[in-house]
C-alpha positions, 0 to 999 in steps of 0.5 A: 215726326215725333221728334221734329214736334219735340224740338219745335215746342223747346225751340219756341219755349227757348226763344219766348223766354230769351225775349222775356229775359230782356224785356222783363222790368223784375230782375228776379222774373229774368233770372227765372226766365233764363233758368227756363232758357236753359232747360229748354237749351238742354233738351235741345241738346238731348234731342240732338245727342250731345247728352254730355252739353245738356247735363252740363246746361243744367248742372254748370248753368243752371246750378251754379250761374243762374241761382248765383244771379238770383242771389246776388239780385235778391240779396243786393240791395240795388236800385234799378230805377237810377240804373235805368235813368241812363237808359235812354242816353245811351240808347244810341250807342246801344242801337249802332252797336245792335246794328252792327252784330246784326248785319255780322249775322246776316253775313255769316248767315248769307255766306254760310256754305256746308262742306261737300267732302264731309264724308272724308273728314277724319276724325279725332275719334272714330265713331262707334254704336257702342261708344258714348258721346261723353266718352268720345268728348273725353277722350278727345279733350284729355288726350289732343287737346290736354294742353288748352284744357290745362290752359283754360283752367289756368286761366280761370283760375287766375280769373278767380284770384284777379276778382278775390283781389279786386273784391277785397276790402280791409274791415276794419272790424276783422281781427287780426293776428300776428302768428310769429308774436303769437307763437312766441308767447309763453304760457304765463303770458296767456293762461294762468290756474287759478284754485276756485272755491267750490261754489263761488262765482266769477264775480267773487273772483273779481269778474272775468280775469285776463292775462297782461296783454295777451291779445294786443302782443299777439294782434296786428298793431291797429287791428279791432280789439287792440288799445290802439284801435280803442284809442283811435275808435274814442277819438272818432266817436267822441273827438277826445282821447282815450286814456288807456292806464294799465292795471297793477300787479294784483288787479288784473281783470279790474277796469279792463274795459 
């Protein structure tokens, strides 16, 4: 009795916070309410048994998807009234479409027959009292079904990579290096010893020094921080050229802005 009770209170709870995370107008209020959803889809499956779906409900789900949802809507600066403008134009696409998976469900519904010989299904893993239901689900996924467990992965991980290269955009404020002309400098090229008095400053040594060169031989030629990015920078900002004149021997470190 006990149970039965249990049940019906998340099942209420589950199907009231699915219908708020549609209707709700705060996007942040629906990412709350599917939080909520979750939790009550979990303890559903503890009730059930299946304690392996239910942690993984929480951990994957709610953990990892629901607070990724929250951010992303919190952090984006997105502008839902123009978003909901096409609402009502594409309303009757949505309705036929809506109509279609509810006849769909009605169907299966309708047509939905339980086995009679149930009983002499043989298992993949045969039942046990001592036997965990985490332990059989592992036992089935890692030893039949090893092959599409790997394939699934595969999939996502090429998923992952597919968004990373269809997110990426080129900053061009982001430096770049080129590791081989970096490797080949020598050590003259980018550091030198200089003797420092005891007690003078670095503007008594002429400001900050720096070597001929030294980032623009090892950057990407265009990149940020490189005299073809200042030049092309001065040409933008101010429509005339930069004219970028290389220090002489002796006054390194002076104009070298």
């Amino acid at each position: 009795m006990m149970t039965q009770i249990v049940f019906y209170v998340f099942a209420a709870v589950l199907v009231l916070s699915a219908t708020m995370v549609v209707s709700a107008r705060n996007p942040v209020h629906s990412v709350l309410f599917l939080i909520l959803a979750f939790f009550n889809a979990a303890g559903l499956f503890l009730i059930a048994g299946a304690e392996f779906l239910a942690m993984t409900l929480v951990i994957v789900y709610v953990g990892a998807v629901a607070v990724l949802f929250l951010f992303v809507v919190m952090m984006l600066d997105v502008n839902f009234t123009q978003m909901r403008e096409g609402v009502q134009r594409y309303a009757p696409v949505g309705g036929v479409v809506g109509g279609v998976l509810l006849v769909e469900l009605l169907m299966a519904f309708m047509n939905w027959r339980a086995a009679t010989n149930i009983g002499q299904i043989v298992h993949l893993v045969p039942s046990s009292p001592t036997r965990t239901n985490t332990a059989a689900l592992g036992d089935v996924i890692y030893t039949h079904y090893i092959f599409l467990f790997q394939t699934c992965a595969l999939v996502l991980l090429v998923a992952m990579i597919g968004a990373i290269v269809l997110t990426l955009r080129e900053r061009p404020t982001g430096r770049r290096q080129n590791i081989d002309r970096q490797h080949d400098r020598a050590a003259a090229d980018s550091l030198e010893m200089l003797q420092v008095p005891l007690g003078a400053g670095v503007d008594a040594q002429g400001g900050f020094l720096r070597p001929h060169e030294s980032y623009d031989i090892a950057a990407v030629p265009g990149t940020y921080g490189t005299e073809a990015w200042r030049v092309a920078e001065a040409r933008e900002t101010t429509g005339t050229a930069l004219v970028v004149t290389t220090p002489a021997t002796g006054t390194k470190g002076e104009g070298d802005e």
